[in-house]
C-alpha positions in Angstrom: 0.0 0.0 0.0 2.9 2.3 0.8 4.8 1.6 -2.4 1.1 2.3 -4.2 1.3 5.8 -2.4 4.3 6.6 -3.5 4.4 5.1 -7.2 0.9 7.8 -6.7 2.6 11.0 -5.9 5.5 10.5 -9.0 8.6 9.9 -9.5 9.7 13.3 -7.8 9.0 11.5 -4.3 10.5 8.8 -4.5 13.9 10.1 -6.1 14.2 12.7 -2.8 13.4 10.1 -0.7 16.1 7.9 -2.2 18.7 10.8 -2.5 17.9 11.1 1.2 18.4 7.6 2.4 21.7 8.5 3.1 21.9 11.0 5.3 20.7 11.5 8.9 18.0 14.4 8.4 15.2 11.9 9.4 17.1 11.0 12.9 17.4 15.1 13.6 14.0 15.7 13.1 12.7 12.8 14.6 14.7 13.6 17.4 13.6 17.3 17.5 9.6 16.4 17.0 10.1 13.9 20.4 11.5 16.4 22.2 8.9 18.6 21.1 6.0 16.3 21.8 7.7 16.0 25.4 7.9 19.4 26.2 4.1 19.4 25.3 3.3 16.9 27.6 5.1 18.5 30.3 3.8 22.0 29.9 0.2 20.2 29.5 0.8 17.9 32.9 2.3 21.5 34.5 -0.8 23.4 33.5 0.8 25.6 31.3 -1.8 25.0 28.5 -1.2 28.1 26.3 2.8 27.2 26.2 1.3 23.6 25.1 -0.9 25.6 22.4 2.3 27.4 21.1 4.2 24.0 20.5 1.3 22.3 19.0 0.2 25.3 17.0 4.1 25.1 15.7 4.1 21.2 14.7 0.8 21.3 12.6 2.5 24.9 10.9 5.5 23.0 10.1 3.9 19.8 8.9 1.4 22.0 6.4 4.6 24.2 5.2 6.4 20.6 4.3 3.0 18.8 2.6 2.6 22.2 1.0 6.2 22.2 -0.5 5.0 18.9 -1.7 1.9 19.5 -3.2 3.8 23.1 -4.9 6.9 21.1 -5.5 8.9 24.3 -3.5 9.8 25.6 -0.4 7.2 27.2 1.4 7.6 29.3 4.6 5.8 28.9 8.1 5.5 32.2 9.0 1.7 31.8 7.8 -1.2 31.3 9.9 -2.6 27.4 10.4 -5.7 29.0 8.9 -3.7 30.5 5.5 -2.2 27.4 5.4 -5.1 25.3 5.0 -6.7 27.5 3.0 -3.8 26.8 0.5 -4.5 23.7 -0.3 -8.2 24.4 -0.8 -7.0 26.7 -3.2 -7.6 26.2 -7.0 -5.0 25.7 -9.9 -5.0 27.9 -12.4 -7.4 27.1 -14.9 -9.1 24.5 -13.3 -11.4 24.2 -10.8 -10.1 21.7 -8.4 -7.8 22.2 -5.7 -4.3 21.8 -5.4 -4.4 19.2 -2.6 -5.7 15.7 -4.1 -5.5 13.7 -1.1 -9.6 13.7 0.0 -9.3 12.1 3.4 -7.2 15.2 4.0 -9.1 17.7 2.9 -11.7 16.6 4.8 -9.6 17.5 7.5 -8.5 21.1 6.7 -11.9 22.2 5.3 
């Protein structure tokens, strides 16, 4: 199913997925998003809920910029709102009326 997900979103994926292998970006980020998710849970269990806001508010920004870079096939930046960011991928293409994002599961989730 993963392989039919991928073979899905083009060749473009899987090539920067394979010219990645190599390299220990994954481990750094996975790294970074733990400590993350633990500093959540510990401003959450400390009743600092607006700090745990912040940090969640962060990871869902950073995960839209990176599916959004996908879906544009470019970098795009975070400093947008969650709400601009959504709204992105209901956005249409030029010259057609459906919108950039094809993955409908997900967009049931954004819209």
């Amino acid at each position: 199913m993963v392989n039919d997900k991928r073979e899905k979103a083009g060749n473009n994926t899987l090539e920067s997925r394979q010219n990645s292998s190599g390299n220990t970006l994954g481990t750094k980020r996975y790294i970074r998003y733990v400590a993350a998710y633990n500093r959540l849970m510990q401003c959450k269990n400390n009743g600092y809920f607006l700090e745990s806001i912040a940090i969640l508010d962060s990871l869902i920004s950073d995960r839209l910029a990176s599916r959004l870079g996908f879906v544009f096939g470019k970098q795009i930046s975070v400093r947008d709102t969650l709400g601009k960011l959504c709204s992105a991928f209901l956005d249409t293409k030029p010259n057609h009326s459906s919108p950039l994002e094809t993955d409908e599961a997900f967009i049931a989730v954004i819209s």
